[in-house]
C-alpha positions in Angstrom: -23.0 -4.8 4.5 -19.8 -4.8 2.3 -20.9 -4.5 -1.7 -17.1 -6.6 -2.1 -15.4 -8.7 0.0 -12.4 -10.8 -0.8 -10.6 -13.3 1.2 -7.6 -14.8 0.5 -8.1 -14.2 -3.2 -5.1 -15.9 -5.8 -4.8 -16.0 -9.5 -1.7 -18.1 -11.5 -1.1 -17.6 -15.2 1.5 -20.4 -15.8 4.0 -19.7 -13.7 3.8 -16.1 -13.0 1.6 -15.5 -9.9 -0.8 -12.0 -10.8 -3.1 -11.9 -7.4 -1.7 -13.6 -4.4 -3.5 -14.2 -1.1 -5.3 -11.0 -1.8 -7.8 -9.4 0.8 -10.1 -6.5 0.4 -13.5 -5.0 1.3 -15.1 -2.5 -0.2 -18.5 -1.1 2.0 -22.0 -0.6 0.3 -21.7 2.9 -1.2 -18.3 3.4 -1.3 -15.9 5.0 -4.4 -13.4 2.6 -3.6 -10.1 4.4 -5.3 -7.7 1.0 -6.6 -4.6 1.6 -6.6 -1.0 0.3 -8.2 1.6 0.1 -10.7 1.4 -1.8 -13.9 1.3 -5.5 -13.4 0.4 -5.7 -10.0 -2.9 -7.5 -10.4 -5.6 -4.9 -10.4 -7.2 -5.7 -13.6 -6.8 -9.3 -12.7 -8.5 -8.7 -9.6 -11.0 -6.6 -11.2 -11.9 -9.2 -14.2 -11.9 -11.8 -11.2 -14.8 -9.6 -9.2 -16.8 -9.2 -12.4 -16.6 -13.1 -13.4 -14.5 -12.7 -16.3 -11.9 -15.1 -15.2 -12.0 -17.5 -12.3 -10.0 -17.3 -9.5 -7.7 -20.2 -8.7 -8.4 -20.1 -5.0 -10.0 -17.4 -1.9 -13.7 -16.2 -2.1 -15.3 -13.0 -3.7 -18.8 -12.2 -2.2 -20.6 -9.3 -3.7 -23.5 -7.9 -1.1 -23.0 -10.6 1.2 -23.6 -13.6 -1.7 -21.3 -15.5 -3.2 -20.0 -13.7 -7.0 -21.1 -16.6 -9.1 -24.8 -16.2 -7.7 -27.0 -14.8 -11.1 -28.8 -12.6 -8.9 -26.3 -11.0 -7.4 -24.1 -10.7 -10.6 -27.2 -9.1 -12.7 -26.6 -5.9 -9.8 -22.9 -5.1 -11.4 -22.3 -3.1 -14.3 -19.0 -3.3 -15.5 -16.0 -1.0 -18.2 -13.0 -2.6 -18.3 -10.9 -1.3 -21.3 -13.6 0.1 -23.8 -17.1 0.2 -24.1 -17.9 -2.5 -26.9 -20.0 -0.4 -29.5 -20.4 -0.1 -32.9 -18.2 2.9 -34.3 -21.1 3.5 -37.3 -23.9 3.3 -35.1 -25.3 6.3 -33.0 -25.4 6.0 -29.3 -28.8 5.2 -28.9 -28.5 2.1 -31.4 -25.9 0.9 -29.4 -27.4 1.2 -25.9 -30.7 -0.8 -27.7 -28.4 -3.2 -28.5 -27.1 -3.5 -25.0 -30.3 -3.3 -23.4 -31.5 -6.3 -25.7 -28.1 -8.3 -24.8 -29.7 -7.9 -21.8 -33.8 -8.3 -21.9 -34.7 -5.0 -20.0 -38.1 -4.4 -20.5 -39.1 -0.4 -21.4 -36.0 0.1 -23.0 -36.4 3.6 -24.1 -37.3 4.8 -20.9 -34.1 3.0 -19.7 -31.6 4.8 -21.8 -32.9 8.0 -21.0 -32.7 7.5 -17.2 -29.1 5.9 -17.7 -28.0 8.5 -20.4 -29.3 11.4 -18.5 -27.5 9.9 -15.2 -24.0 10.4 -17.5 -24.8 13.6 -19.0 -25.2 12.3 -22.6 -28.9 12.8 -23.4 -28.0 15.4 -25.9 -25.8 13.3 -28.0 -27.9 10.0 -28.0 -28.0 10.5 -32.3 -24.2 10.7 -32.6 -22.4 8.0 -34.1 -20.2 6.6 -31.4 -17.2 6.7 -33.7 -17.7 11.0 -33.8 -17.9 10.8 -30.1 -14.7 12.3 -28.1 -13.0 9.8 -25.3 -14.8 11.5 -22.8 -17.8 11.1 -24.1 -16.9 7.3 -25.1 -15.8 6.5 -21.6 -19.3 8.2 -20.1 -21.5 5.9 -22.7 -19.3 2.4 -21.7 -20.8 3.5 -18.0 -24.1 4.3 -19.2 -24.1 0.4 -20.6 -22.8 -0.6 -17.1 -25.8 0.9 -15.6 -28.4 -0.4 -17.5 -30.5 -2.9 -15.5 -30.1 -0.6 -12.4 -26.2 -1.7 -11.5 -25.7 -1.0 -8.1 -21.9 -1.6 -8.5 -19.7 -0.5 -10.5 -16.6 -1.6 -11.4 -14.4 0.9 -13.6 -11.0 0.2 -15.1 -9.2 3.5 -15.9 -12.6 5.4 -17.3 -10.4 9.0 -16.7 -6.8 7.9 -18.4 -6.1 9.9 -21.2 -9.1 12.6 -21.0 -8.5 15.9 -20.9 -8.9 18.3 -18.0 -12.7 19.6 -18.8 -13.0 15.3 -19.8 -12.1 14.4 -16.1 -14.0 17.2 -14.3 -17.4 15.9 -16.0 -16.4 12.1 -15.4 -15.7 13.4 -12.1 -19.1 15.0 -11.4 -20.9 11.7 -12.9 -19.2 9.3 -10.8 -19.8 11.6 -7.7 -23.6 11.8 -8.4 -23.8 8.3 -8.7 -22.7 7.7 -5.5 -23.8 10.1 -3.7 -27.7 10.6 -5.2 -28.0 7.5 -6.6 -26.8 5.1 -4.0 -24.0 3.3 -6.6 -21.1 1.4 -5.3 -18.1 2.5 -7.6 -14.5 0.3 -7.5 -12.3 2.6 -9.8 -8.8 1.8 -10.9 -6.8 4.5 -11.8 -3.3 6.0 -12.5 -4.0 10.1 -11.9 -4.1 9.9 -8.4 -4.3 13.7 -8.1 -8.2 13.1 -10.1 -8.7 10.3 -7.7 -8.3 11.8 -4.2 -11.0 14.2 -5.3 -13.5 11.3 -5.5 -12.6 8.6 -3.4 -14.0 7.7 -0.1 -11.7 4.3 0.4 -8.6 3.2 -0.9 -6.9 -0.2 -2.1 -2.9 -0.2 -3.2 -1.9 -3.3 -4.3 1.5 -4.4 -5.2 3.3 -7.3 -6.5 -0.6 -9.1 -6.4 -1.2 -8.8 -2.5 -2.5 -5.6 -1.1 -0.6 -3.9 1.5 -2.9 -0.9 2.2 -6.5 -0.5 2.6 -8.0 2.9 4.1 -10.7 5.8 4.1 -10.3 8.9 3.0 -9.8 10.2 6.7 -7.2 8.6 7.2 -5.5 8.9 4.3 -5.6 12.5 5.4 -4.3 12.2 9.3 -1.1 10.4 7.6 -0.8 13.0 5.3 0.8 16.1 7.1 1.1 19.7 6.4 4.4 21.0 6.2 5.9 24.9 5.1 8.2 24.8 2.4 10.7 27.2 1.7 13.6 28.2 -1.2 16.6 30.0 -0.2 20.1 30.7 -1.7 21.7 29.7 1.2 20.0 26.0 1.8 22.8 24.3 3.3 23.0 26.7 6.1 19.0 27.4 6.5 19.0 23.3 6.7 21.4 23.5 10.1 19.2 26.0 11.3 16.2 24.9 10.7 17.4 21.2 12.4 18.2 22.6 15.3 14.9 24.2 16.0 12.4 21.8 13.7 12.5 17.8 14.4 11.8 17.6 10.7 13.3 19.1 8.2 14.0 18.1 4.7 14.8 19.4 1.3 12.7 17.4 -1.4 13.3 16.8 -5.0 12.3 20.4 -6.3 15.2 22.4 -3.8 12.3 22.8 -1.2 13.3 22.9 2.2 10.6 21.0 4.1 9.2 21.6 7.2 6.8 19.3 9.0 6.5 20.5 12.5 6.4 24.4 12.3 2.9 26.1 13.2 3.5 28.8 10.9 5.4 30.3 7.9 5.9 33.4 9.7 7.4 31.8 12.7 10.0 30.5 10.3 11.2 33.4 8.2 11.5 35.2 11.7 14.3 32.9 13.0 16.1 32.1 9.9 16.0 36.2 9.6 17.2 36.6 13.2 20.0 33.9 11.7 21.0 36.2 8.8 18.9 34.0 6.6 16.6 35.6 4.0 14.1 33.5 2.1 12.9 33.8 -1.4 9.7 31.7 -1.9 7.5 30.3 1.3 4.3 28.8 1.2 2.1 26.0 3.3 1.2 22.9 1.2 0.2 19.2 2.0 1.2 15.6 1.3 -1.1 14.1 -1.4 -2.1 10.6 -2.6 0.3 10.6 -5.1 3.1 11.3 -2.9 2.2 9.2 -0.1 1.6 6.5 -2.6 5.2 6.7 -4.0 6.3 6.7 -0.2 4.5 3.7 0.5 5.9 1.6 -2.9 9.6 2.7 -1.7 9.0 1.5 1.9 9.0 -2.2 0.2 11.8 -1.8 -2.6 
């Protein structure tokens, strides 16, 4: 069973079109990495999926039901922005209040499981307004999970933290999927923190998506190549060309190339060429750059 699937999903704010015959399926247990630039309908798409605003036309079922279905919708916990506390109150104030908003019985014993599950048990008497953005971000999913969510759907929960911010939020979100059977949707811009986490993709543009796939194959279209630097890079590029059937020099004065088996193989030829190298090393197309491959394929 699919946690989300969407089928021919559209969304019109006057005459601009945000989401446009928009298909997507996320599977039960999945952290479902969303991907796109600004404006291209993800947080549309996301408010839709969470019943926030109403599509104008498609289907959204969540775990085979229909979204609108108040069973089904009581299983999703939701962050899209900011968590909605009170800055003078402490933590565990505001997750009473949430778990009042919405009637869970044994309430204390529900913070702590929820608070423990985001690493915040220690800090349940600070005020929210003392608490860092890390920190804020983990407690606006803590809220999501009261009630026992078994999806999640996150809007940029690891913009703007800082590198020991991400590697906790990072370690939550993985633990919730993996030991606590969680379905995460998570929209983000650091694609680097994202590949490290994600087990399916979305990339949406212009409101349609134009790419869904796992992890695995994310990684057989991303290939290995050896990248060199030399002082003579015109001539190393002939070389190389007529030995390599790919070879290219990237943005940073990198030669590139894709097809080689090893570095050493390399600096042996363009030696035997009168060649010398300063700087080789193996490396790997990522996320981000594939990503920014596929968005120029379209322009």
């Amino acid at each position: 069973m699919n946690a989300i699937e969407i089928k021919n999903l559209s969304k019109n704010f006057g005459s601009k079109q945000a989401v446009c015959s928009l298909d997507m399926t996320v599977p039960k247990g999945a952290i479902y990495g969303f991907i796109g630039e600004n404006g291209s309908g993800k947080s549309t798409t996301e408010k839709m999926i969470c019943g926030l605003i109403h599509p104008d036309g498609g289907s959204i079922k969540l775990f085979g039901r229909d979204y609108t279905d108040a069973d089904v919708r009581a299983k999703v916990g939701v962050l899209i922005e900011s968590p909605g506390c009170f800055p003078n109150y402490s933590v565990w104030n505001n997750m009473k209040l949430q778990a009042a908003n919405l009637n869970i019985k044994n309430a204390d014993t529900e913070i702590q499981r929820v608070l423990k599950m985001v690493r915040m048990e220690g800090a349940a008497g600070n005020k929210y307004k003392n608490c860092s953005l890390g920190m804020k971000q983990r407690i606006g999913i803590a809220m999501a999970l009261l009630g026992k969510s078994d999806l999640l759907v996150l809007d940029e929960p690891i913009n703007g933290l800082d590198a020991d911010g991400m590697r906790i939020m990072r370690e939550v979100l993985c633990d919730l999927g993996e030991n606590h059977g969680c379905t995460i949707l998570i929209s983000s811009h650091i694609l680097g923190e994202l590949e490290k986490i994600a087990t399916h993709y979305g990339i949406i543009r212009g409101g349609k998506m134009i790419k869904e796939m796992t992890a695995e194959e994310l990684e057989e279209s991303c290939p290995t190549y050896v990248a060199l630097k030399t002082k003579d890079i015109n001539r190393a590029k002939a070389n190389l060309a007529c030995k390599y059937s790919r070879v290219e020099e990237d943005e940073a004065g990198y030669i590139r190339v894709y097809d080689a088996k090893e570095p050493e193989e390399i600096v042996t030829y363009l030696y035997e060429n009168g060649i010398l190298i300063n700087e080789i090393t193996t490396a790997k197309i990522g996320l981000e750059e594939y990503y920014i491959d596929l968005m120029k394929e379209g322009r």
